[in-house]
Each structure stands twice: as structure tokens, then as C-alpha cells.
C-alpha positions in Angstrom: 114.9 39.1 33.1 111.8 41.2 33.1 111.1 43.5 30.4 113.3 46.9 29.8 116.1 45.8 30.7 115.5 45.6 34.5 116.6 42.0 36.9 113.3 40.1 37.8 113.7 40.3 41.4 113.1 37.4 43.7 109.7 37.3 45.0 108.3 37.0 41.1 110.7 34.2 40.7 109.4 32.7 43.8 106.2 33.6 42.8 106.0 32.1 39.2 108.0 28.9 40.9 105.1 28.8 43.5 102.5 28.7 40.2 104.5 25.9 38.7 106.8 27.9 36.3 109.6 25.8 36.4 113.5 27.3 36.1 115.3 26.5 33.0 118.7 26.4 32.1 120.1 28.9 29.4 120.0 28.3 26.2 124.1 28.1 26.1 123.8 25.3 28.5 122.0 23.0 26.6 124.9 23.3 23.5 127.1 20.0 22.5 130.5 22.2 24.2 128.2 21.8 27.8 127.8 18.0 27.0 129.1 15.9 30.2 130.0 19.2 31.9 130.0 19.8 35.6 127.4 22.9 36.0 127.2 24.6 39.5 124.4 27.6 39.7 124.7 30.3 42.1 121.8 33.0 43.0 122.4 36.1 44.8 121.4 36.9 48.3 117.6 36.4 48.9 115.9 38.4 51.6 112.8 37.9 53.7 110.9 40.5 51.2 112.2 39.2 48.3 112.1 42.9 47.2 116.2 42.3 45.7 117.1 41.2 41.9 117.5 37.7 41.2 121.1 37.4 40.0 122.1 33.8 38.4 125.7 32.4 37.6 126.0 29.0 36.2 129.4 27.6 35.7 131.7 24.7 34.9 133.3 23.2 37.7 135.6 20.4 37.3 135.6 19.6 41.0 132.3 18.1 41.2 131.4 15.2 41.5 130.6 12.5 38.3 127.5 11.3 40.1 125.0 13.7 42.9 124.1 12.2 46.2 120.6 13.5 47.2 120.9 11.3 50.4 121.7 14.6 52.8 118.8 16.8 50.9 115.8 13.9 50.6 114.4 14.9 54.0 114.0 18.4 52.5 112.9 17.7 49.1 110.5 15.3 50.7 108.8 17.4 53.2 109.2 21.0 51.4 105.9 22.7 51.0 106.2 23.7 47.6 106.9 20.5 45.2 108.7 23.1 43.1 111.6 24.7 45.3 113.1 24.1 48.8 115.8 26.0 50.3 118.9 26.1 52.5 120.2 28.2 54.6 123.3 30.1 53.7 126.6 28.7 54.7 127.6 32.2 55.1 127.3 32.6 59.0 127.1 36.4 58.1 123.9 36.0 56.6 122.1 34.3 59.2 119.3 36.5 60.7 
């Protein structure tokens, strides 16, 4: 989070992303009681502007799967624009524009 206390908001995440600044875990998740754990992140809400905070949740999910397939997301990985981030739209039909 960016200094005093306040959220980053998006469009520095996605700007520092865009200048190679890679994401990285918290420090919590890198601990032995993580080890072999099922980690699903979740962001909040980004808008066109990017002018909202950047919220994160990361949490254990047994459900997952052992092993990811990337097959469905290669052809988006593969042709993104930025080598560092490519995006989905929301599930969420109420957040379709």
C-alpha cells in the first residue's frame, strides 16, 4: 500500500506492472504452514480510470485443483500487449459496461 496509510489505487499498480514491477506474494504466503496450499487471489473492482483502490485477498481453497491448466488462457497470455499482465473480463454480468 502506498505510504500513510492510504490503498495504492489501481492505475499505479497497473502502472508499475506496465514498467516491469512485478506482483509479489505476501510475506505470510511464502511460510512453511502455506507449503502445498491451494492459494486463490482476488482484486477488487477495476474501472476504466483506474482512479479506485487496489484491494487484494489471497486465500486457501481446498477446492482447487492439484495441477493448473493454462490451455483456455494461452491465447491471452500469448497475444496480451503487456508481457506482464493480461486481463479478463468479469464474470459478473453486472459489471459488464
Amino acid at each position: 500500500m502506498a505510504g500513510h496509510g492510504r490503498m495504492k489505487k489501481w492505475k499505479y499498480v497497473l502502472r508499475d506492472w506496465d514498467r516491469g514491477i512485478a506482483h509479489t506474494y505476501p510475506t505470510k504466503l511464502m511460510t512453511n504452514a502455506y507449503e502445498n496450499k491451494k492459494i486463490m487471489w482476488n482484486t477488487s473492482v477495476l474501472t476504466r480510470n483506474g482512479n479506485v483502490p487496489f484491494v487484494q485477498k489471497f486465500k486457501v481453497h481446498k477446492n482447487l485443483p492439484s495441477v493448473q491448466n493454462f490451455e483456455a488462457f494461452n491465447y491471452y497470455i500469448d497475444t496480451s500487449r503487456n508481457k506482464y499482465v493480461t486481463s479478463f473480463p468479469s464474470l459478473d454480468p453486472r459489471l459488464h459496461w
